[in-house]
ROPA-772364 format. One record per residue (C-alpha): x, y, z; residue number from 0. Coordinates in steps of 0.5 Angstrom, whole numbers, plus 500, padded with zeros to 3 digits. Each point is the difference from the previous one (the first is absolute). Layout:
X  Y  Z  n
X  Y  Z  NUM .
...
END
This chain:
X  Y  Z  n
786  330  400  0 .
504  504  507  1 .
498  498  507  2 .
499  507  501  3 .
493  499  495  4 .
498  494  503  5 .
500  504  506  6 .
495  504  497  7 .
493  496  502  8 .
502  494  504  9 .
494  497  504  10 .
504  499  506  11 .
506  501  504  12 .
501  493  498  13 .
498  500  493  14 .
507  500  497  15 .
501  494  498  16 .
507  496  497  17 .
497  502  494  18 .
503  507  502  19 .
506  498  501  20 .
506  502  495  21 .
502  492  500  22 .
504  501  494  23 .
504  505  503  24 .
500  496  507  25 .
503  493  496  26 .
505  504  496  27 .
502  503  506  28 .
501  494  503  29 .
503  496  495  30 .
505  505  499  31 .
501  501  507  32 .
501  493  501  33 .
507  501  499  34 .
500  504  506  35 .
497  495  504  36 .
506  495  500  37 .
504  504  504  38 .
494  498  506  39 .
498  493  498  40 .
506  497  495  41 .
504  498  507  42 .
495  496  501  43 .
498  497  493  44 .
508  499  499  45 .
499  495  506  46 .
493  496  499  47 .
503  499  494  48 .
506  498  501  49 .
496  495  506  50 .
495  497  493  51 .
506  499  496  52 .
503  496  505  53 .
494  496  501  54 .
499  499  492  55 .
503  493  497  56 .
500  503  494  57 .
507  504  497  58 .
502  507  503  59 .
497  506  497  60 .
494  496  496  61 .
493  503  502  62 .
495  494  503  63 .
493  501  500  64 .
500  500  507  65 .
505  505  500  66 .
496  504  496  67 .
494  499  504  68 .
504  502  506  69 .
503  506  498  70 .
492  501  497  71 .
498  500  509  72 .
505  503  501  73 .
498  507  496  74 .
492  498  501  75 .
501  500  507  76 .
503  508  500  77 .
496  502  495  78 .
493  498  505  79 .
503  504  505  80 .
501  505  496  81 .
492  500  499  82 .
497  499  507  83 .
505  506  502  84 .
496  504  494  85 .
495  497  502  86 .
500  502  508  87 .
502  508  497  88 .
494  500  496  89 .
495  498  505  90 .
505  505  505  91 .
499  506  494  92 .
491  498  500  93 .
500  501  508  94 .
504  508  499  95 .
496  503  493  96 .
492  499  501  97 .
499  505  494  98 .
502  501  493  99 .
501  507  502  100 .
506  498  503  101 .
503  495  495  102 .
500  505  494  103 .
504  504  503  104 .
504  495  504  105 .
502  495  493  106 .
501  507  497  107 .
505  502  505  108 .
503  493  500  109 .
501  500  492  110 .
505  505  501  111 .
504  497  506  112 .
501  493  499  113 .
500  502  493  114 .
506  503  501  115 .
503  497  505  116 .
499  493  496  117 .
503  504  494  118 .
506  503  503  119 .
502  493  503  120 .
499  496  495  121 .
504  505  495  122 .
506  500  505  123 .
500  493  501  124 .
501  499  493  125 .
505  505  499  126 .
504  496  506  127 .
498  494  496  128 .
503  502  493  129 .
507  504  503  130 .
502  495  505  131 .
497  493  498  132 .
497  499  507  133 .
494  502  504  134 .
499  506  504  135 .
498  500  508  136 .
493  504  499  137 .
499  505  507  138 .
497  497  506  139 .
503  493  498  140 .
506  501  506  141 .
494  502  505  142 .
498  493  498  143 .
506  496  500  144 .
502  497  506  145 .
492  497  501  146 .
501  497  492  147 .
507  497  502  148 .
497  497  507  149 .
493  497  496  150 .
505  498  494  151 .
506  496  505  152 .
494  497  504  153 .
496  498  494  154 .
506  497  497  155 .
502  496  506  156 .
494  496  499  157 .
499  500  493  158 .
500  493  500  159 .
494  500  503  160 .
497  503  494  161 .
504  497  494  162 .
497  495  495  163 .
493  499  504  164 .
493  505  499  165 .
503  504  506  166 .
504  504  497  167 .
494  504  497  168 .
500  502  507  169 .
508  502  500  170 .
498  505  494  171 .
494  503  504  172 .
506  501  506  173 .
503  503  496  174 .
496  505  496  175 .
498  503  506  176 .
506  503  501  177 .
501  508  500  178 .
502  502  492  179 .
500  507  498  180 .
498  498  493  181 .
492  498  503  182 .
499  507  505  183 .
498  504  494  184 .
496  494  498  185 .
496  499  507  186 .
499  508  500  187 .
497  498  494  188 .
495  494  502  189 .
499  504  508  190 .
497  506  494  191 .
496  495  496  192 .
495  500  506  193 .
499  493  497  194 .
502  493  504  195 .
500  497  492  196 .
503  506  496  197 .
507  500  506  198 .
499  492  499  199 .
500  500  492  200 .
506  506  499  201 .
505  496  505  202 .
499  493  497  203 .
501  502  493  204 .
506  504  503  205 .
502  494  503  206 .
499  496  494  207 .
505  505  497  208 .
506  499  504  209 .
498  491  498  210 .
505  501  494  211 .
506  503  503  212 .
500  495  506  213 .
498  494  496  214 .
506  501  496  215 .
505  501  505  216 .
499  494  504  217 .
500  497  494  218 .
505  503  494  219 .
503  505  502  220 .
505  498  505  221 .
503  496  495  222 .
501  507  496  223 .
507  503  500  224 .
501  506  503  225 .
501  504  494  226 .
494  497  496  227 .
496  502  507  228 .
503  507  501  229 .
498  501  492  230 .
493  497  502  231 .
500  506  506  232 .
501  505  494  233 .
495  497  496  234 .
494  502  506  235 .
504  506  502  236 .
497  503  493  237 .
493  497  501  238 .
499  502  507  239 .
503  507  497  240 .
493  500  495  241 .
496  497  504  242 .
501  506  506  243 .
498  504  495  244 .
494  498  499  245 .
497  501  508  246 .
504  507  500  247 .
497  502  494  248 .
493  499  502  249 .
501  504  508  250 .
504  505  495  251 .
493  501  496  252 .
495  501  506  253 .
506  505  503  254 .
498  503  493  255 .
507  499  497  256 .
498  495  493  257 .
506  497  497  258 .
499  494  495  259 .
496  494  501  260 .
501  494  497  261 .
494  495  498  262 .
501  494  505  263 .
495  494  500  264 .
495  499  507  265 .
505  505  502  266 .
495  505  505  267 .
504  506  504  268 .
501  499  507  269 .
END
């Protein structure tokens, strides 16, 4: 099922719920791309978790349940702000199209774009990952980097305040609000799905994606070589290649351009 036919016969600007929602893709998306996002948040995550082995009586480097729950919060935290962000887009998206008319060409059209853009970014940073063992800056974050290096430095100024009670939920949902490249083509989709719970589902499962990477980070990575991490960074490099794929070759489809599709599981085209 393509979004472009669940536009067919909706009842309403707002009828197009979660359910319409490409989740698979948009949890993929976000599990690879939570690599990426430990260029934003991994400052931070290095410096909370430094502040719970601190405070833990238990030995260097061995998770604790509190340090685990911590962590848990933490990611918790960002992942909630992503949805009421989607959330606050799809009610936007339900005030500007009143018709299904003009869903049905708009979902059209966005197939194409952030498919592509999607695509194309995704295989370009798999490609950085894969020569180079490293992340790649995606366009648009250098705009953004002096408001992020202002929020990091006053949120790790005070990341005291935070560390080792329920507050650093709060940190996490601070921090999730901060300007990520990797969320625009997902916003643009949830202003689009004209629904306040369609825009809320699709950020916290791209939320939840990202969990992994920051989950690992804080807590085995950074004990990794840095030999065994560049090789990890290849790794992802071929999975963000083959997942690229995907989103670029849907928008090649509705362009009429048809390459091979490959069968994936709860997977629905952008």
């Amino acid at each position: 099922m393509n979004l472009l036919h669940t536009c067919e016969a909706p009842q309403g600007a707002g009828a197009l719920s979660g359910e319409a929602v490409g989740l698979g893709v948009f949890f993929l998306i976000g599990l690879f791309g939570g690599a990426h996002c430990l260029g934003m948040c991994g400052p931070l995550v290095t410096t909370y978790a430094d502040r719970m082995e601190q405070q833990s009586s238990g030995p260097a480097n061995q998770l604790s349940v509190g340090m685990v729950s911590q962590h848990g919060l933490f990611n918790l935290g960002r992942t909630v702000s992503y949805a009421l962000i989607g959330g606050l887009f799809g009610l936007a998206g339900s005030l500007v199209f009143v018709s299904a008319e003009q869903l049905t060409t708009v979902f059209r059209e966005l197939n194409i774009v952030v498919g592509f853009v999607i695509g194309v970014l995704i295989i370009a940073a798999g490609f950085h990952y894969l020569l180079r063992g490293s992340a790649m800056s995606l366009p648009g974050e250098s705009l953004f980097r002096p408001v992020t290096h202002f929020v990091q430095r006053h949120l790790t100024a005070r990341v005291d305040n935070y560390v080792g009670n329920h507050r650093i939920f709060a940190l996490g949902g601070l921090h999730g609000l901060l300007p990520c490249p990797l969320l625009y083509p997902a916003f643009l989709y949830a202003f689009v799905q004209a629904s306040p719970a369609g825009g809320a589902a699709a950020l916290a499962v791209l939320g939840l994606g990202t969990i992994p990477s920051l989950f690992l980070y804080g807590t085995l990575f950074q004990s990794l070589s840095t030999g065994m991490r560049i090789k990890l960074h290849r790794v992802l490099g071929v999975a963000f290649i083959m997942l690229g794929y995907i989103p670029l070759q849907h928008a090649l489809m509705f362009m009429g351009i048809h390459l091979p599709h490959p069968p994936i599981p709860f997977y629905q085209p952008l």
